[in-house]
C-alpha positions in Angstrom: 105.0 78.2 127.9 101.4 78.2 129.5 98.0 77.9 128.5 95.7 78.5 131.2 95.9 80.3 134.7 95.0 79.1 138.1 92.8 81.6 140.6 92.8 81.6 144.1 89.1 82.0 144.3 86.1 81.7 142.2 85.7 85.4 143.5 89.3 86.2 142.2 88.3 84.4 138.5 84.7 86.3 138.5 86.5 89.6 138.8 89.3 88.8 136.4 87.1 88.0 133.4 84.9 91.2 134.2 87.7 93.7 134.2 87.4 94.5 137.8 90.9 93.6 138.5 94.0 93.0 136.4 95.6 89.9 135.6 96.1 86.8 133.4 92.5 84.8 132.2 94.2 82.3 129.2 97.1 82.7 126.6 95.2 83.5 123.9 94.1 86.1 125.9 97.7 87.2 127.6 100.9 85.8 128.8 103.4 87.4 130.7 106.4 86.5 128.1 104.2 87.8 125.4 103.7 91.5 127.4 107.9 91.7 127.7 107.6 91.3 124.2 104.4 93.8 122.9 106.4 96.0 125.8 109.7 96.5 124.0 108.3 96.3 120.6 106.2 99.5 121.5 109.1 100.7 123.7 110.6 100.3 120.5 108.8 102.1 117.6 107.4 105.0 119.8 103.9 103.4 120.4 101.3 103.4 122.6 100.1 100.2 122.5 101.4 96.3 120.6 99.6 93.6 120.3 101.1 90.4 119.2 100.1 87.6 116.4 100.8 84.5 115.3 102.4 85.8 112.2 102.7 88.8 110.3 99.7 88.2 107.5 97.6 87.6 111.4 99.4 91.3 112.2 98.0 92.5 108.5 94.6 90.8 108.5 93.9 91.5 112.0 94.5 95.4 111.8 92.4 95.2 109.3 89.5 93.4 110.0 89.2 94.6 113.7 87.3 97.6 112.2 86.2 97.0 109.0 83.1 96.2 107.8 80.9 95.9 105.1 80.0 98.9 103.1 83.3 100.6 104.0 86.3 101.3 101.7 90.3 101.0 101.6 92.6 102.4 99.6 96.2 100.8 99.2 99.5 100.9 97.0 99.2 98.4 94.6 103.0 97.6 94.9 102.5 94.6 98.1 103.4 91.5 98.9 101.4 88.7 97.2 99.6 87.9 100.5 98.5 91.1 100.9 97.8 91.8 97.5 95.3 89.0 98.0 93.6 90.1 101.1 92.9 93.4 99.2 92.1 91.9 95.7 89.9 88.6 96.9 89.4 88.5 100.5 87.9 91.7 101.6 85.7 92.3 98.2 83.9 89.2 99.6 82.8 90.9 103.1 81.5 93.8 101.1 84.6 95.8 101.6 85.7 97.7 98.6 88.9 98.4 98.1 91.2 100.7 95.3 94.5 99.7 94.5 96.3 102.6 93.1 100.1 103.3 92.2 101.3 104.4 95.8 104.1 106.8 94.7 101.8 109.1 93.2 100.5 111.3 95.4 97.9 112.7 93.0 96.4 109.2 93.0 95.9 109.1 97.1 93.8 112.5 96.9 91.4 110.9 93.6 90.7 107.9 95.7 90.9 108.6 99.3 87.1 110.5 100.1 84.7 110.6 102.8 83.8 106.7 102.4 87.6 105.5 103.1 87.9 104.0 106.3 91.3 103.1 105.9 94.9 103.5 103.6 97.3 101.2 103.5 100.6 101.4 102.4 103.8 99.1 102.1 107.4 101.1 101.8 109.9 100.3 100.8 107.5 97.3 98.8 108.4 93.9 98.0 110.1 93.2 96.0 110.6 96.0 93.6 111.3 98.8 96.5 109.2 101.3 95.7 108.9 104.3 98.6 105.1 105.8 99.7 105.5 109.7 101.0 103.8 108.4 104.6 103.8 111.7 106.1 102.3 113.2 102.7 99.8 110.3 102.6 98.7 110.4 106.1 97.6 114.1 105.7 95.1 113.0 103.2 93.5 110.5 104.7 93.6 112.0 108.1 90.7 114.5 106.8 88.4 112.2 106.1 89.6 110.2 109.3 90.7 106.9 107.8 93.3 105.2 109.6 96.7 104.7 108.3 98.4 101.4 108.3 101.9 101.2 107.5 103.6 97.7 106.7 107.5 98.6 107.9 108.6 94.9 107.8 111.2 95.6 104.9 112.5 99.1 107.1 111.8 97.5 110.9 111.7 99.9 113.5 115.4 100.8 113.3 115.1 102.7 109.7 111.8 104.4 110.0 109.3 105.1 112.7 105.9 105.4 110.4 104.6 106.8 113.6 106.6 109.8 113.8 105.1 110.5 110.1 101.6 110.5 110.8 101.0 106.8 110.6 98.1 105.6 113.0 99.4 101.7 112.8 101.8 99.8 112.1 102.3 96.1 111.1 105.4 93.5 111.6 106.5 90.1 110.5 108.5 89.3 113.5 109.8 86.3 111.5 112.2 88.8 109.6 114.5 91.2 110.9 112.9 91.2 114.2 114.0 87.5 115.1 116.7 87.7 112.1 118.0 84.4 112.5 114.9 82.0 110.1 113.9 80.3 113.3 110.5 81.8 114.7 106.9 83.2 113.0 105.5 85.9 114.7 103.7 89.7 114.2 103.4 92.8 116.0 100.5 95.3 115.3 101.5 98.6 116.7 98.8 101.6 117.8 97.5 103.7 120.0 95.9 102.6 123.4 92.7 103.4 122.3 92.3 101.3 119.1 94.2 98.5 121.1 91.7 98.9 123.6 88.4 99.6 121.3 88.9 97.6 118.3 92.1 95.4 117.9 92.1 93.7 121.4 88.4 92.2 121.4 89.2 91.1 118.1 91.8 89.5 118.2 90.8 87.5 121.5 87.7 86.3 120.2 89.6 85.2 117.0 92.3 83.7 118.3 95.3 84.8 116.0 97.8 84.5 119.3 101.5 84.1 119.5 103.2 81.3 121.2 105.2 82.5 124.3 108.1 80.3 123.0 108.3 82.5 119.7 107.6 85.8 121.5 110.8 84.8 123.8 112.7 83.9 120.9 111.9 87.3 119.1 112.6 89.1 122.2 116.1 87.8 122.0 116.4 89.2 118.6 115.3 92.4 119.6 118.6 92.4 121.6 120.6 92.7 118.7 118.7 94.0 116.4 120.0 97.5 115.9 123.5 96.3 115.6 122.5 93.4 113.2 120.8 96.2 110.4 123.8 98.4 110.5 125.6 95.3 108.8 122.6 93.9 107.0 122.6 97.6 105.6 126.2 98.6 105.0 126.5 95.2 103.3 123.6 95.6 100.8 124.5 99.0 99.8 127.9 97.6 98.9 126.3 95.2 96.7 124.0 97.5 95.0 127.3 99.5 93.9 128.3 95.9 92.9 125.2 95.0 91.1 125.5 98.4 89.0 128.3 98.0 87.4 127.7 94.4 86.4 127.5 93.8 82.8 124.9 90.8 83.5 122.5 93.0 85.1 119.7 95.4 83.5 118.3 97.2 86.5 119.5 97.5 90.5 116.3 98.6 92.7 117.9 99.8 96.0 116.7 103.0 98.2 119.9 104.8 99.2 121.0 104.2 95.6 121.0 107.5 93.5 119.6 106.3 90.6 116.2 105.4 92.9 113.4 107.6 91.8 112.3 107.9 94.9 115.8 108.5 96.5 115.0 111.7 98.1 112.3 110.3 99.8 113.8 107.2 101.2 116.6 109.3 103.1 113.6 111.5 104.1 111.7 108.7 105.7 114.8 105.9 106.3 117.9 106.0 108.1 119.4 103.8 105.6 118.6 101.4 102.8 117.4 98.5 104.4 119.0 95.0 104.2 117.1 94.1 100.7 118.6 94.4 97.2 116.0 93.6 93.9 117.8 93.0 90.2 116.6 92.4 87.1 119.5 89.8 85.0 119.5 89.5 81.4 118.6 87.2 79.1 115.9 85.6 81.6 118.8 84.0 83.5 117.5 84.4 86.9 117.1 80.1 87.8 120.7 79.6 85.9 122.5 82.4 88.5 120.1 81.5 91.3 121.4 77.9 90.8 125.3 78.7 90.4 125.2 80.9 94.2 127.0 78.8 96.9 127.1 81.1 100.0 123.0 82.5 98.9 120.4 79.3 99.8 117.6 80.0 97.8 114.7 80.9 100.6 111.3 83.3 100.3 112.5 84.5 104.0 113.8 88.1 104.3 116.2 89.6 107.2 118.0 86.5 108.2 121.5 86.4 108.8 121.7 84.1 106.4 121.9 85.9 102.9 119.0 84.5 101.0 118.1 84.5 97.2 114.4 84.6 95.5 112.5 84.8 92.7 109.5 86.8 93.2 107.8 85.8 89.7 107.3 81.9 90.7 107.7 82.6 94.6 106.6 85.4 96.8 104.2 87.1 94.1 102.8 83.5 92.3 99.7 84.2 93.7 98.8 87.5 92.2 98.9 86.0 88.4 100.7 87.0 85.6 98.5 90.4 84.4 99.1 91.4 88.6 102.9 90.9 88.1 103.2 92.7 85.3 101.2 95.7 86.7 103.6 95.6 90.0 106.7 95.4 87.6 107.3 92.0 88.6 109.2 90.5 85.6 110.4 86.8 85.1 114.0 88.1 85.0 113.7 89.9 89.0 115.6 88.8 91.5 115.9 90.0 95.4 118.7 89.4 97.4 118.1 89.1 101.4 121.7 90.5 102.3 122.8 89.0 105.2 125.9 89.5 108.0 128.6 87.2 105.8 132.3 88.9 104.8 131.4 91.4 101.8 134.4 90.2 100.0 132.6 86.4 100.5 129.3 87.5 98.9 130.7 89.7 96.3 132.5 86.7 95.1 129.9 83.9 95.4 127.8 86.5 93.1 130.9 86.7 90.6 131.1 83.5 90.5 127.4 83.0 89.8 127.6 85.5 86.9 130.2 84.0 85.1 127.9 80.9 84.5 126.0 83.5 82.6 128.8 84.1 80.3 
């Protein structure tokens, strides 16, 4: 932890601040525990460049407004998280930015709206909460020939199951306070991109506005960086298992998981994913979603994502509130969805605190 940094000289402090020589000026600036971290996290995901933030909505905002500005227009999958749906649907309309929300698995969509005026796409896969995959690679194309920049938000995927990179994506956005630290304790975001936008756009930006992680939280993230690839292999073998579950439950209308068969984007998601990620979204019947929420013993009931800790939610009154009823029901977002956070707990253990939580329902 450190705020400020001592110079031998006012001659070594002039040249710091004009570039002349490298170095440390203040924390909101730079700290070298923040650096390990952007280091790995671009070591990482195959970038050139990472810049840090307080949180991921500062990772999603920032990318953003580092380049916009008025008079310019986005295009993005309707299908986000509410936060995000905000920033698109209120935030950025007020700055003059105009933006098109459109329905991001169909393709034919991205070529109506993306045109010469589009300064940049944005697009959420698999999306919270009802999973819905984006072709990146397909989408990228398009908007690469009128030079918009592509921002991927891979925080439901993390860097393990998908490198948006790789598939023609020009940045990419992280809640470090999911997978990334995996264990509920620390906020934090990564933007990743190429040196030059770092360097051009995203760095002046974001040290003029100040949306800096603590060195604390970027040394507890880079602890869970240590173990995250072996900690998704479990969060993912256990939530395909209870997607098979979830199926065959007579309490349950609709499972929503990517490496399920039944997905209509299935192809896509082994395509773009290594595996299904650590999420699981259900729809129960007979609007019972508070009575089984209530009944789980091992779940806790938590809006948090990629914790160890399996965690339940319901989007409708939760993580999509903000959007309003006529945005939920455009996203699919019924009173009756629930997502599941799978976390590293025995199978057998979770499988039967669900069971148990189902047979309230009878």
């Amino acid at each position: 932890m450190n705020s400020g940094y001592v110079f031998q000289s006012a001659e070594e402090a002039k040249a710091r601040f004009a570039g002349e020589t490298e170095g440390y000026l203040y924390s909101r600036y730079g700290n070298p525990t923040v650096s390990m971290f952007e280091d790995r996290m671009a070591l990482n995901e195959g970038s050139e460049a990472c810049f840090a933030t307080a949180s991921g909505m500062a990772a999603m905002f920032s990318a953003l407004m580092c380049f916009l500005k008025t008079g310019d227009e986005v295009v993005a999958s309707w299908s986000l998280f509410g936060s995000c749906y905000h920033v698109f649907d209120q935030i950025l309309p007020r700055y003059g930015i105009k933006t098109h929300l459109i329905e991001g698995t169909n393709i034919e969509e991205w070529k109506k709206y993306i045109n010469k005026n589009t300064k940049c796409v944005f697009i959420e896969t698999p999306s919270n909460p009802t999973m819905e995959i984006v072709d990146i690679e397909a989408v990228s194309k398009i908007a690469h020939q009128y030079e918009a920049k592509v921002i991927v938000d891979n925080i439901f995927a993390s860097p393990v199951l998908q490198k948006p990179i790789s598939l023609g994506a020009d940045i990419v956005i992280y809640s470090g306070t999911k997978h990334i630290d995996g264990q509920g304790r620390s906020m934090g975001g990564a933007i990743m991109s190429s040196k030059k936008f770092y360097e051009e756009s995203l760095k002046p930006f974001v040290r003029h506005t100040g949306p800096s992680i603590s060195p604390f939280n970027a040394w507890i993230l880079l602890k869970g960086i240590e173990t995250l690839d072996i900690r998704m292999e479990k969060h993912c073998s256990n939530a395909l298992q209870i997607s098979n579950y979830l199926i065959s439950n007579k309490n349950v209308e609709k499972t929503i998981y990517p490496f399920l068969t039944n997905h209509p984007n299935y192809e896509l998601a082994k395509k773009q994913m290594l595996k299904g990620g650590s999420v699981v979204t259900f729809t129960v019947k007979n609007n019972n979603a508070f009575n089984f929420m209530n009944n789980l013993k091992l779940f806790d009931i938590s809006n948090n994502i990629g914790d160890t800790k399996s965690l339940v939610t319901h989007p409708a009154t939760t993580t999509h509130r903000v959007i309003g009823e006529e945005g939920r029901k455009k996203l699919n977002i019924t009173d009756n969805m629930i997502r599941l956070s799978i976390g590293l707990e025995d199978i057998n253990d979770l499988i039967e605190d669900l069971d148990s939580a189902f047979k309230h329902l009878e």
